[in-house]
N, C-alpha and C positions, 0 to 999 in steps of 0.2 A: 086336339093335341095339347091343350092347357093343360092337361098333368103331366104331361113331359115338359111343359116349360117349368113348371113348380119345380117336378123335380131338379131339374138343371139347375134353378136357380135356389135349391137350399143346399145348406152347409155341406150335406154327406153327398149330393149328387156334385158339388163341384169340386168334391175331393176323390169323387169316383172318375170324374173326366180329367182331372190330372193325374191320376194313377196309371186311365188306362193309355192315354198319349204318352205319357212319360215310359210307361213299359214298352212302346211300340216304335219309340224315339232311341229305345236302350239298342232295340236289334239295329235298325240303322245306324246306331253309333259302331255295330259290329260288323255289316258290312260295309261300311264306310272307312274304316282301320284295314281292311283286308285290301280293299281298293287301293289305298295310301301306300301299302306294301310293297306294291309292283311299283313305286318308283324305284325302287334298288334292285332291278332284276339289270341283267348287265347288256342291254340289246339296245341302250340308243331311244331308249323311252320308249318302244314298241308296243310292249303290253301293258304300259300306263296308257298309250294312246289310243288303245285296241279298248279298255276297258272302260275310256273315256268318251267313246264314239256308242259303245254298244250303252251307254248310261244313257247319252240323250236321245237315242235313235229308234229303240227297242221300244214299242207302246204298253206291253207288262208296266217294263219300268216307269213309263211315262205316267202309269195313272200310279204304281205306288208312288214318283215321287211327288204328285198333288196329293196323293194321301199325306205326306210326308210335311209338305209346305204347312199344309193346314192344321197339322196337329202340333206342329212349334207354333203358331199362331195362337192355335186355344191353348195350348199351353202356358203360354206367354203371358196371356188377356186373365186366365184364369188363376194363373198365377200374382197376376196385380189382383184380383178382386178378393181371392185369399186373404193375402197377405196386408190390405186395407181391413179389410173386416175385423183378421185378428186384432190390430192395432189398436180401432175402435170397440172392441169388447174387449178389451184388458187396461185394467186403471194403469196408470202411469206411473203410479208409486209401487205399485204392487212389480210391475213391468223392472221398474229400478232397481228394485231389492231383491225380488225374486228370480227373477228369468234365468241366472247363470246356475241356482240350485234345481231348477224345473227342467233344464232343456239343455240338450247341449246346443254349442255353440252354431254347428250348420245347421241346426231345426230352425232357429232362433231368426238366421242369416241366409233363409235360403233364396228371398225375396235378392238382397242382393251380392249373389253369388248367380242369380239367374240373370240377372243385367248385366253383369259381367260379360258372362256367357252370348249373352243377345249381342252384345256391342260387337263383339269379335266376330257372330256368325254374320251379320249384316257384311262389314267390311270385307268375311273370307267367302260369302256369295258374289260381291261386286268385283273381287279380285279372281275368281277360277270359272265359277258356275257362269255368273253374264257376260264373264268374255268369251267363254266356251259357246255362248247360244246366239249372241249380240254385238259379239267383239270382232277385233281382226286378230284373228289365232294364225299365225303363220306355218305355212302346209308342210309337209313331209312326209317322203316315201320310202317307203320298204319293200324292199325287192319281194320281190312275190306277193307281197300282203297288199300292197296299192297303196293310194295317200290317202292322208289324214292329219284331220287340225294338232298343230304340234305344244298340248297341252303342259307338254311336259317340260317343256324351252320357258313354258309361261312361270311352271309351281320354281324350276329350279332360279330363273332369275328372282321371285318372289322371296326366295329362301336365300339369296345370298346376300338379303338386308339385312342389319342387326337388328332394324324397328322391329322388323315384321315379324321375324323369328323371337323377341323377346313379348310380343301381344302373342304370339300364339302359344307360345309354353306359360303365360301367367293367363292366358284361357283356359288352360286342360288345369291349372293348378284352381280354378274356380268352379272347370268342370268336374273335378277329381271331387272335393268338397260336395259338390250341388246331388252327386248321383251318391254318395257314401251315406244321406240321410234319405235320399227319396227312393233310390232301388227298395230298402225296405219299410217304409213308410207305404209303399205302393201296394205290396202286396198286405198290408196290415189293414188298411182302408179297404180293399179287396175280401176280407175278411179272411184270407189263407193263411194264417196262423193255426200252430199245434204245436204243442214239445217236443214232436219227434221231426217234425220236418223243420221248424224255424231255425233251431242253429242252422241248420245249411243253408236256406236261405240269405242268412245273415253274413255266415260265408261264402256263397257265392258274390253276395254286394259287395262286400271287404274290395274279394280281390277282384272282382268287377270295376270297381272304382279308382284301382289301383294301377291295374294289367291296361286299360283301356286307355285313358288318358296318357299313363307313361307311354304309349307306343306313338300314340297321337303326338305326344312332345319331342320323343325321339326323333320322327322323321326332318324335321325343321333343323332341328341341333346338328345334326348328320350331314346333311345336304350343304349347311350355312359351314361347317369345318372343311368340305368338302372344296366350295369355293373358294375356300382359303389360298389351300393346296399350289 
């Protein structure tokens, strides 16, 4: 297996393993927006709790979401060893003077636009996901449907902080940044470029990185005007 570790460990293989975790991180980030939805469905947090129960309960789910654990991990790991590398093969002067005519600005910054991002997921795993699995979730029932852990008593007191609600919308505003050069950087490293399909690709990241994030943001902002009320 030492050419697979070779591979792994040169330049194009660890820009093949953040491409293909980073595309596989994008659909989760898709059904994970879809999930977030159902907190405004008007039942009393029913089908956030229903959705919340069949997440950790369901053994499908369970082995994608170690799929899931694991590839924000090498992401993460592969993403520091990139982005050291770069550092160390680019002169510093050349880095000084050049970098802002070479690159744009999130190429440049994705290193930390992705620590960013890390910061916030650690603290919104220890705030929903390990109380959901670990915690004291306080129970609730619905008529017909039975009880179940009351997830959603947990996101909306979450959400009627100002902290919490201002880390989580300058997350999506670093997650917005991180995916708007990597969705197509991914597919570039993948070598799926052509003239006829690239603009849409490039369109679908625009408004991928756009549509996604801002929904992610909205729900916080909503909820926190909400406890206003």
């Amino acid at each position: 297996m030492s050419w697979l570790t070779d591979a792994l460990k040169s330049s194009l293989g660890r820009k093949l393993v953040m491409s293909l975790t980073g595309l596989f991180l994008v659909l989760f980030l898709v059904g994970h927006v879809l999930g977030n939805l159902l907190l405004f469905a008007n039942d009393q947090g029913q089908a956030f709790n229903e959705y919340a129960r069949f997440m950790t309960s369901t053994p499908a789910i369970q082995v994608l979401s170690i799929i899931t654990y694991t590839s924000i991990i090498i992401h993460v790991i592969y993403s520091i060893i990139i982005t050291r590398k770069n550092r160390q093969a680019r002169p510093i002067g050349y880095a000084e003077s050049a970098a802002s005519a070479n690159s744009l600005w999130t190429s440049r910054n994705m290193g930390i636009l992705g620590t960013i991002v890390l910061i916030f997921l650690v603290i919104h795993l220890k705030s929903f996901w390990y109380e959901m699995r670990f915690g004291q979730v306080p129970m609730v029932n619905y008529d017909g449907a039975g009880e179940f852990k009351d997830l959603y008593s947990i996101v909306v007191e979450a959400f009627s902080q100002w902290w919490y609600v201002l880390l989580y919308v300058v997350a999506m505003f670093g997650l917005a940044f991180h995916l708007s050069h990597g969705f197509k950087s991914a597919f570039q490293t993948l070598g799926l470029t052509h003239k006829k399909y690239t603009p849409l690709i490039e369109s679908v990241g625009f408004w991928f990185s756009i549509v996604v994030p801002t929904l992610f943001a909205l729900i916080p902002i909503v909820m926190y005007v909400k406890s206003l009320a």
